[in-house]
ZAMARGU-4260 file (C-alpha; in steps of 0.2 Angstrom, whole numbers, plus 5000, padded with zeros to 4 digits):
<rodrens>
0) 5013/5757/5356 | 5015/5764/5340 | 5033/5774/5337 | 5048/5773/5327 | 5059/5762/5336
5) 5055/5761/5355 | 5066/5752/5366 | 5064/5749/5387 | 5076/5752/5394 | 5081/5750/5413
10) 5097/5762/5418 | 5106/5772/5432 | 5096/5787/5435 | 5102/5805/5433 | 5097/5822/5438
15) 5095/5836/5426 | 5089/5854/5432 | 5075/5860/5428 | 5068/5880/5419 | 5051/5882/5414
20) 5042/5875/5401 | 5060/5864/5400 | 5067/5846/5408 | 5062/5839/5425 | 5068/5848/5439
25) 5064/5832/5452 | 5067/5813/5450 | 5067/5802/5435 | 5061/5786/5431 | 5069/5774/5418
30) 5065/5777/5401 | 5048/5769/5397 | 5049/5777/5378 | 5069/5777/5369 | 5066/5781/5350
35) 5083/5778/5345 | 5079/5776/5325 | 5086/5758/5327 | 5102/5753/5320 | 5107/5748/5304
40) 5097/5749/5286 | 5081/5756/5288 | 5065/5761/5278 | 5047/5769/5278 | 5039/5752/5276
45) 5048/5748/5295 | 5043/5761/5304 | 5026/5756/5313 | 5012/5770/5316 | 5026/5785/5309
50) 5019/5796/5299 | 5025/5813/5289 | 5023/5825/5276 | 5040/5825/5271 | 5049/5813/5256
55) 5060/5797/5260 | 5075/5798/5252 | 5089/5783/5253 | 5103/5799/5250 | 5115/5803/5262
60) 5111/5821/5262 | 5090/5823/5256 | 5084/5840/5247 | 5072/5852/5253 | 5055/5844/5259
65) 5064/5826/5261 | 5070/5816/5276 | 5083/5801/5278 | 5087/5788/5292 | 5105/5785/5293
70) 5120/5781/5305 | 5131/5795/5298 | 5130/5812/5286 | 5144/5816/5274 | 5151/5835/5272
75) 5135/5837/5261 | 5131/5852/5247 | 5148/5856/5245 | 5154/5852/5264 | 5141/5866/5273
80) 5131/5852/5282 | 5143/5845/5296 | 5151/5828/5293 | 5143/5815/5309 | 5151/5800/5308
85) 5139/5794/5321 | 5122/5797/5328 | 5121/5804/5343 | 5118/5789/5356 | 5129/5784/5366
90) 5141/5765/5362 | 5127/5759/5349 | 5134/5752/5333 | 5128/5759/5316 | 5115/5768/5326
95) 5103/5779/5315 | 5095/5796/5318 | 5083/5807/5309 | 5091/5818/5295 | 5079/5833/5287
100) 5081/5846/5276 | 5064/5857/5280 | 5055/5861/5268 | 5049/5881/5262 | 5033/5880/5271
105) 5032/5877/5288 | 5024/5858/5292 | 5024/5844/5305 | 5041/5831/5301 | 5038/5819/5314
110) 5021/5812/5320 | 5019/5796/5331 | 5007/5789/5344 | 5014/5782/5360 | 5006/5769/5372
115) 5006/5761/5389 | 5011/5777/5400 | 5004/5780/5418 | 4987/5789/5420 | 4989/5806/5427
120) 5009/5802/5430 | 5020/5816/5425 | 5033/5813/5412 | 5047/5823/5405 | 5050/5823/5386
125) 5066/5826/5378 | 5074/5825/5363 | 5093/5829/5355 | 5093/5840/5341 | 5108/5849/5332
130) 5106/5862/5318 | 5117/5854/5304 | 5123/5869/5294 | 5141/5876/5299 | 5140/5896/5302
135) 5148/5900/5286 | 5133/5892/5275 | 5122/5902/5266 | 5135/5918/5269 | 5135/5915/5285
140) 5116/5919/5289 | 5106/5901/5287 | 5087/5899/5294 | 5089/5891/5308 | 5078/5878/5314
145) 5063/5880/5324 | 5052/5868/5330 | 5037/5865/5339 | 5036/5850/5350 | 5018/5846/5354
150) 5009/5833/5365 | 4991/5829/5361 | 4975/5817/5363 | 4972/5804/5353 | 4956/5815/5349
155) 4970/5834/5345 | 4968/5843/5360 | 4986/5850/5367 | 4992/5842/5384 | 5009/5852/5382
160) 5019/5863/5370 | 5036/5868/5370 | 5047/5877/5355 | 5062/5878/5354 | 5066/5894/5346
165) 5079/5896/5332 | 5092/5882/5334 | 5110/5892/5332 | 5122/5886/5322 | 5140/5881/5330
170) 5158/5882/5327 | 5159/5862/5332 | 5147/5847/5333 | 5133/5852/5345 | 5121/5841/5350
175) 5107/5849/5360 | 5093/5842/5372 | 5077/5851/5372 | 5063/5846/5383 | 5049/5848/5393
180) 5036/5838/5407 | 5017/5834/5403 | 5003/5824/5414 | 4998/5809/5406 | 4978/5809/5402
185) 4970/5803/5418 | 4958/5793/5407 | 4972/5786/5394 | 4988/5781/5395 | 4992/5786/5374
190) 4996/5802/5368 | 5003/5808/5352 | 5019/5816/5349 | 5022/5828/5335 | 5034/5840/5328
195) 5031/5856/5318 | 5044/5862/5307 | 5043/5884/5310 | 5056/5890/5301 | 5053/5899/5282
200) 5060/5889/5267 | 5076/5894/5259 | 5096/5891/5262 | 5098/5883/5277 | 5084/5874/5289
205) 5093/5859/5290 | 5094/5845/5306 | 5097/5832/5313 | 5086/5821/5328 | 5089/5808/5337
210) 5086/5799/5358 | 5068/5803/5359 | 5063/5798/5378 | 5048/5800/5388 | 5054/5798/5406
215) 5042/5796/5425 | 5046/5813/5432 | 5043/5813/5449 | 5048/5823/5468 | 5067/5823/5472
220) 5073/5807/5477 | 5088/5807/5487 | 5098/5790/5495 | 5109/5790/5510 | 5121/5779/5517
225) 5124/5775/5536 | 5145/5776/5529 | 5142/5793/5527 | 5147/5788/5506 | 5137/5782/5491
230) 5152/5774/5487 | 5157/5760/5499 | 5172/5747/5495 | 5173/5734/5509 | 5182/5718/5510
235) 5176/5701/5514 | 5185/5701/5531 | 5174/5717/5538 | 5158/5712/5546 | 5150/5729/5544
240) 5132/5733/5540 | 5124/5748/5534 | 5108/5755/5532 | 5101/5766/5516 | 5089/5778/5518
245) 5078/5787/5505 | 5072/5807/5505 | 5058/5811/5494 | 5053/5829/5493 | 5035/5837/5492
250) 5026/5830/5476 | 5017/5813/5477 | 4998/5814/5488 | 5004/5794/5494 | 5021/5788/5494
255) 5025/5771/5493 | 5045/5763/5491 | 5053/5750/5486 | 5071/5748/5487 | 5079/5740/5472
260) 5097/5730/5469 | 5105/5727/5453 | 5121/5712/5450 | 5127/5718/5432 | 5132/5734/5436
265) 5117/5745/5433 | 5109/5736/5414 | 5097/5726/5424 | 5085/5731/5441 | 5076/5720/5452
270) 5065/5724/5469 | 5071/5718/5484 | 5059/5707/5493 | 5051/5715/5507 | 5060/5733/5505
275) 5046/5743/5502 | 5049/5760/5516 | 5059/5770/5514 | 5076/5762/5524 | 5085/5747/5521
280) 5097/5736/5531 | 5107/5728/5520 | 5113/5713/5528 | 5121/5707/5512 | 5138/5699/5516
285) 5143/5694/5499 | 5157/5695/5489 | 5154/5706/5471 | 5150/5722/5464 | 5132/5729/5471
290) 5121/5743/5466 | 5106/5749/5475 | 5095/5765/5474 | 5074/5768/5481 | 5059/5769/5469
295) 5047/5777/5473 | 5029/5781/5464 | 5013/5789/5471 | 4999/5777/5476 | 4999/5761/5469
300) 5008/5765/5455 | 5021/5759/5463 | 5019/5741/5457 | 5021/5748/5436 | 5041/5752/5432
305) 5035/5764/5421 | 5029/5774/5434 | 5041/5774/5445 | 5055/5787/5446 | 5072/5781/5457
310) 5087/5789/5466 | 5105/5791/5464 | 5112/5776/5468 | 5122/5769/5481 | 5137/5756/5475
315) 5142/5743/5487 | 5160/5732/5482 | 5165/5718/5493 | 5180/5713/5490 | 5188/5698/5493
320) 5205/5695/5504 | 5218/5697/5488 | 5228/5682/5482 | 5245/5682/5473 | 5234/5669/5459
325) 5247/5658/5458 | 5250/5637/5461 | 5251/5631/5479 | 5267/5618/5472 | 5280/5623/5462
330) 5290/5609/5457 | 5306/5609/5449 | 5322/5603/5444 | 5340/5608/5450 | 5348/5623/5439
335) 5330/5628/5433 | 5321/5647/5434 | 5306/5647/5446 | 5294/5661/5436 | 5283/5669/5449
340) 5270/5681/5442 | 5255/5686/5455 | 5241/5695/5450 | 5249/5714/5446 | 5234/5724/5455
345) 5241/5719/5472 | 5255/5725/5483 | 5267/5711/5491 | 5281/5708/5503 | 5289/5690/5501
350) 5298/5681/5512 | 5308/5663/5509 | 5322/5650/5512 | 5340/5656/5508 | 5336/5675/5514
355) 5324/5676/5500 | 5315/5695/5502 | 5304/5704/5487 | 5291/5715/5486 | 5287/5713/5466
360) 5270/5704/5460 | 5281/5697/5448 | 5300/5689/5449 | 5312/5676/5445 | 5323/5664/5456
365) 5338/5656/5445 | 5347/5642/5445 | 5341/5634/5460 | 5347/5621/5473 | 5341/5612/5485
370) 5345/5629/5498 | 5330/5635/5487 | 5317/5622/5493 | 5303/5627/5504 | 5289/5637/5508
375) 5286/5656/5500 | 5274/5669/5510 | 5267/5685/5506 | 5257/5699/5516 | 5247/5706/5503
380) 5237/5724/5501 | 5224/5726/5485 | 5221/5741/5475 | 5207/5742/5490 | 5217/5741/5504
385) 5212/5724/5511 | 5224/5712/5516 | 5227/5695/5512 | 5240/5681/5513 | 5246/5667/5502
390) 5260/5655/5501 | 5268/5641/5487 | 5279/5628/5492 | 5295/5625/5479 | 5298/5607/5478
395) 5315/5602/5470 | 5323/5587/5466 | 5339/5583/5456 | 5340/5585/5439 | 5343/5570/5430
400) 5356/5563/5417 | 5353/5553/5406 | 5368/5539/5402 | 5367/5524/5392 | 5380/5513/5382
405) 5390/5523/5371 | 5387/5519/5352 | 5391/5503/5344 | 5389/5494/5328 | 5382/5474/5328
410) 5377/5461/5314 | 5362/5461/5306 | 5350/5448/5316 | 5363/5451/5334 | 5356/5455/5348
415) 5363/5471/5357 | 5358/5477/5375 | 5356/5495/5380 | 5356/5498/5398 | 5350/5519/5404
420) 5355/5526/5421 | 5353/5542/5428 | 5332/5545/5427 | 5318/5535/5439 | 5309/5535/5423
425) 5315/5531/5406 | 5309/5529/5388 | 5318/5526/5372 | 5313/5531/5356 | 5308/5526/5342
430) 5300/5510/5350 | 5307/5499/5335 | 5316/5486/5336 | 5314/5482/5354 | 5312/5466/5361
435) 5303/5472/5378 | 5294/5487/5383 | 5303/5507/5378 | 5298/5511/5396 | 5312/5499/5402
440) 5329/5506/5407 | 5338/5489/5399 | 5333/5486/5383 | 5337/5472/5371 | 5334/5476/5354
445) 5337/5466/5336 | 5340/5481/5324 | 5337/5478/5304 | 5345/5494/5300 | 5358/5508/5311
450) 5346/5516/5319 | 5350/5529/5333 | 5340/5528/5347 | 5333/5545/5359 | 5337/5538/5377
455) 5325/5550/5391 | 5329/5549/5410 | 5315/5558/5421 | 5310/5558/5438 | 5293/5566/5438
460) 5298/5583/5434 | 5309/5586/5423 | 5322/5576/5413 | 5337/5573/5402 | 5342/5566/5385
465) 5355/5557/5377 | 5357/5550/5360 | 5366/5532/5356 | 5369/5529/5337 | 5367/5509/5334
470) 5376/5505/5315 | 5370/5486/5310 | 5381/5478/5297 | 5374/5466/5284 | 5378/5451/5284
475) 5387/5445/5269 | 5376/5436/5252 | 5384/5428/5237 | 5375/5423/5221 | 5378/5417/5205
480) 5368/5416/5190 | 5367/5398/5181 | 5375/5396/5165 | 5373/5385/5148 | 5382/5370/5146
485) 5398/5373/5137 | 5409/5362/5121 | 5428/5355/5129 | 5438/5371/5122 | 5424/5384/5124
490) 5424/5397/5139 | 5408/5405/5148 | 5407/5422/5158 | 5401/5419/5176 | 5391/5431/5184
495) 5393/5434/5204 | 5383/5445/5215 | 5388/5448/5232 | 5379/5459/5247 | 5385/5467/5264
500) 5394/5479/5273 | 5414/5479/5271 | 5413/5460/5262 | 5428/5452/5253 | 5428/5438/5242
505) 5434/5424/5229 | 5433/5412/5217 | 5436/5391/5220 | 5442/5383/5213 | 5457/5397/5206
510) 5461/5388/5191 | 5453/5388/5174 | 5448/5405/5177 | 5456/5420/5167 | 5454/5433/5183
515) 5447/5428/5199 | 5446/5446/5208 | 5431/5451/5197 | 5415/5445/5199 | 5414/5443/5181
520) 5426/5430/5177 | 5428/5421/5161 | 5431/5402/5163 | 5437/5388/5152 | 5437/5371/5161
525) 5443/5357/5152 | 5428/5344/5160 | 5412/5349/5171 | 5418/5358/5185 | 5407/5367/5199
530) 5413/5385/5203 | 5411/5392/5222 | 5410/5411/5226 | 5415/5415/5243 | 5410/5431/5253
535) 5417/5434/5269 | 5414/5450/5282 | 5427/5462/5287 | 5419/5463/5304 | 5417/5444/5309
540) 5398/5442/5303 | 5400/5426/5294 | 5404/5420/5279 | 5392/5418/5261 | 5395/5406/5247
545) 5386/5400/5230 | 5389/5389/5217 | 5386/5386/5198 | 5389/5370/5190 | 5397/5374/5173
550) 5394/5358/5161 | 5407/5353/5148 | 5402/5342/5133 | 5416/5331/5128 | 5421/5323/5112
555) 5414/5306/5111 | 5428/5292/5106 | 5415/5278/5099 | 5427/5261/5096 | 5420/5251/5083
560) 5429/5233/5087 | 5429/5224/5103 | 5435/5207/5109 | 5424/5199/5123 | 5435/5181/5125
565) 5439/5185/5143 | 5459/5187/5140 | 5457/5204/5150 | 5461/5213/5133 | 5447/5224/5126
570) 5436/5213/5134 | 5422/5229/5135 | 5414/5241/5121 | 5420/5257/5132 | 5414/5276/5125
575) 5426/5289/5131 | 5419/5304/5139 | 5402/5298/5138 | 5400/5300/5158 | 5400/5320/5152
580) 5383/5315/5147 | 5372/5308/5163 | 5358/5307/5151 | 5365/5299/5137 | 5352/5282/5129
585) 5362/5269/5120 | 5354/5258/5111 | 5363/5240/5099 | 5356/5231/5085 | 5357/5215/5077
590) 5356/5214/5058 | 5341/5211/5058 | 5335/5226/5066 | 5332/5217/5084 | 5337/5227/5099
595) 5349/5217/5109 | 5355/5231/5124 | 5348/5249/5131 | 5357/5258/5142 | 5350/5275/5151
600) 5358/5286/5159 | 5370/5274/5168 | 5382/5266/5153 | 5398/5262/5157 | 5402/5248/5144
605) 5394/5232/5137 | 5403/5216/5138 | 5395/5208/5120 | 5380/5198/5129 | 5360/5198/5128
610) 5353/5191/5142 | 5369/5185/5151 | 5373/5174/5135 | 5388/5179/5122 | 5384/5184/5106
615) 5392/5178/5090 | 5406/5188/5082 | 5397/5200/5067 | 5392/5216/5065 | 5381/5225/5075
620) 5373/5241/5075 | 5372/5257/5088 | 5363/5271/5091 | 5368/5283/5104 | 5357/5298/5109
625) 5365/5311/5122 | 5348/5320/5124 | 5357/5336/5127 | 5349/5344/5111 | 5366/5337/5099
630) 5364/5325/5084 | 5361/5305/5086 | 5378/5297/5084 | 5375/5279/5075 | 5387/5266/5069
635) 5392/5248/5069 | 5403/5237/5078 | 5412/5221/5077 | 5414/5209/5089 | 5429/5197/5085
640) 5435/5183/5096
</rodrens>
């Protein structure tokens, strides 16, 4: 089928009265040919089988001799062509139609063959036209539009003519069928439509075309219901049956039926099995939205759509029982608002513990208690009038409140209990710190830091909250840095760090020290001393100390003569203050350069003998090194008798 855009479509059928040479004064099929223009951008090149003597333009509004396909016109030549800001079928989108400015000479504009209709069936064309100028164009006297519509053979003999006479203009938007019914070739079903422009050139001549359908056209068709209606709303509680019967007026030589039910209100049609005179028994039961109407073609024709023509139809909505639409269990919690909102459409009468009485779909109950608790019923009517009942049970339990150990503060590394009551559930939060599982209602937790914990007591519906703030002291820390060795008569600066929450301190021991509430003190011991820094907590969490052993280096006092004759009077060579040097080396020589005693790290004095044997009275020599990065002392002493 060769056309400009050609759609099938299937949809509800509807009468149109018929004058002569005009529409269809019987029955209708569905559209077997719907030239629509398609939608959205469209050229020449797209267009299968469509030819013309006229000039494609892409402009919105085309000059004399030229065409365009668009989905709107602007106010064109200076707003005297009407402004359609669509085409003219119905809830497409960007739908196009046929714009042409005639030309001078009168011509055909549309030419297209169409296949695949019925031998010898009867169809009714049609087509929606509307003469663009407004009245005032061209002083108020365009040309109007005249056209010839034409239906030929392949070969150019006429089957069928009608024109339309001079198109008037309008004071508004005025679309326009024009039609007429031909036989389809007995010996072909493709014919050739074409359209002849009438009118003389000059101002005016202007139109727009668009819904170009070829449509079955048949006897009168008439459907009947046994409800007396075509219209039948039922609910699912009636148990009634009804029987659809078909008229068909004079026409058709052999008629033959088939009855036909569409699901999707009306967009598709299928054949009822077995349906095929011209009664039906609808037996159907079922819930939904139902649309049935006869077929009906001459002969066996009956068994091609396209050339078929149908009846009115008859609509059959089953309705279910209504239902409010809302849960069957509505559990909740003392002091809460039960929300109730049933499906709007319906009518209601509830009824319920404590007196409760409402007729509202929707509605609130407030603070309840347990007086609340129980079953809620509703008699129910839809838009429809069938009835229905429905029900929901409120389940309350008592609200729960949450209580747990008031806050507290702890020290670092303690373990502190937390104990929740009020709930059948619980959780605490965060989950840190705990020693066992946050679902627990006793907890024991060991915090590092305060932390404030989220205590939640349930009971399956609702719950409660409390918060408990949990402050961890540190523990206390004392620190001080080492320090150099000091000279007898120097001073050094200690340097004390110390850590906690709430802490006190102080220095041992408090003497040679020049302030011992700083933690900076400045120190002077007269020997080596060890200093102690004591830290203590306000809040009983233990106590912190450190140390620092300040050195001090003495003067040495070296004697250089000593008596070893046992009298018990300088029996001993004795250094003073060497013990301030724990790694001090002494070493004695005789004369001749032999070493005779070495000491390290242990001297306390030597009593004048090599190898348990007195030495002779002379002079010997010594070397003393402190190893504390100081000079070598050296000397010589005298042993006398």
């Amino acid at each position: 089928m060769k056309q400009l855009s050609i759609t099938i479509v299937f949809c509800i059928l509807i009468g149109i009265t018929k004058l002569y040479a005009q529409l269809c004064n019987g029955s209708l099929g569905d559209p077997v040919v719907n030239i629509t223009f398609g939608t959205g951008p469209t050229n020449p090149n797209s267009i299968n089988g469509f030819n013309t003597t006229y000039n494609y333009v892409t402009s919105d509004c085309p000059q004399d001799g030229n065409y365009t396909i668009a989905s709107y016109s602007p106010y064109c030549f200076g707003g005297s062509w009407w402004n359609l800001p669509e085409d003219h079928t119905p809830n497409d989108v960007n739908g196009n139609m046929m714009i042409v400015n005639a030309s001078y000479t009168p011509s055909d504009f549309f030419i297209d063959t169409v296949d695949g209709l019925c031998n010898s069936v009867t169809y009714q064309f049609s087509a929606w036209v509307i003469n663009m100028d407004q009245s005032p164009t061209c002083g108020g006297n365009p040309i109007l539009p005249n056209i010839t519509f034409s239906i030929e053979t392949t070969t150019g003999t006429v089957i069928q003519q009608y024109q339309t006479g001079d198109i008037p203009t309008s004071n508004q938007i005025n679309w326009t069928e024009y039609g007429f019914f031909f036989a389809a070739p007995s010996n072909s079903g493709k014919i050739v439509l074409r359209m002849r422009n009438n009118a003389p050139g000059g101002c005016g001549n202007d139109l727009a075309i668009d819904d170009i359908t070829f449509r079955p056209c048949g006897p009168k068709v008439k459907s009947s219901s046994s409800s007396g209606s075509n219209i039948i709303n039922t609910c699912s509680d009636d148990t009634s049956h009804f029987t659809f019967t078909g008229n068909v007026s004079s026409g058709f030589n052999y008629i033959n039926y088939q009855w036909q039910i569409s699901k999707d209100t009306g967009r598709t049609w299928n054949d009822i099995t077995g349906a095929i005179i011209d009664n039906y028994y609808m037996s159907n039961n079922t819930v939904g939205y139902f649309m049935y109407r006869l077929a009906v073609a001459d002969g066996t024709s009956i068994s091609i759509n396209d050339c078929r023509v149908y009846s009115d139809t008859i609509i059959y909505n089953r309705n279910s029982s209504p239902l409010a639409g809302i849960n069957a269990i509505q559990s909740k919690c003392t002091g809460d608002s039960v929300v109730i909102n049933a499906n709007p459409s319906n009518t209601y009468q509830w009824t319920g513990p404590n007196n409760f009485n409402s007729h509202l779909s929707s509605f609130v109950l407030k603070n309840i208690s347990f007086k609340d608790s129980g079953w809620y019923y509703t008699h129910i009517v839809s838009s429809f009038g069938c009835i229905g009942k429905d029900s929901f049970f409120l389940y309350i339990k008592q609200r729960p409140i949450a209580i747990a150990v008031p806050d507290t503060s702890i020290c670092d590394g303690q373990t502190i209990t937390l104990k929740g009551t009020g709930g059948e559930t619980y959780s605490w939060k965060p989950a840190t710190y705990l020693n066992n599982q946050s679902t627990d209602s006793v907890i024991n937790i060991t915090p590092a830091d305060s932390v404030m914990y989220m205590l939640y007591a349930g009971n399956s519906i609702c719950y409660d909250s409390t918060l408990i703030q949990i402050n961890v002291w540190k523990n206390p820390t004392a620190f001080i840095a080492p320090v150099n060795p000091i000279y007898e008569g120097h001073s050094v600066i200690l340097n004390g760090l110390i850590s906690g929450t709430d802490i006190n301190y102080y220095w041992n021991p408090n003497q040679y020290i020049n302030n011992s509430n700083t933690l900076n003190p400045t120190v002077y011991p007269d020997t080596s001393t060890t200093f102690y820094l004591m830290a203590s907590s306000d809040h009983n969490c233990g106590m912190a100390m450190d140390s620092v052993f300040v050195r001090v280096y003495k003067t040495l006092h070296i004697p250089n003569v000593f008596s070893p004759n046992g009298d018990g009077i300088n029996d001993y060579w004795i250094i003073g203050n060497l013990s301030s040097y724990p790694n001090a080396e002494v070493m004695i020589f005789s004369r001749d350069g032999n070493r005779i005693y070495h000491a390290t790290g242990n001297f306390i004095s030597w009593d004048g003998k090599m190898n348990n044997k007195p030495l002779p009275v002379g002079t010997y020599y010594y070397i003393i090194n402190l190893h504390e990065n100081q000079p070598v002392y050296s000397g010589w002493l005298e042993i006398v008798r």
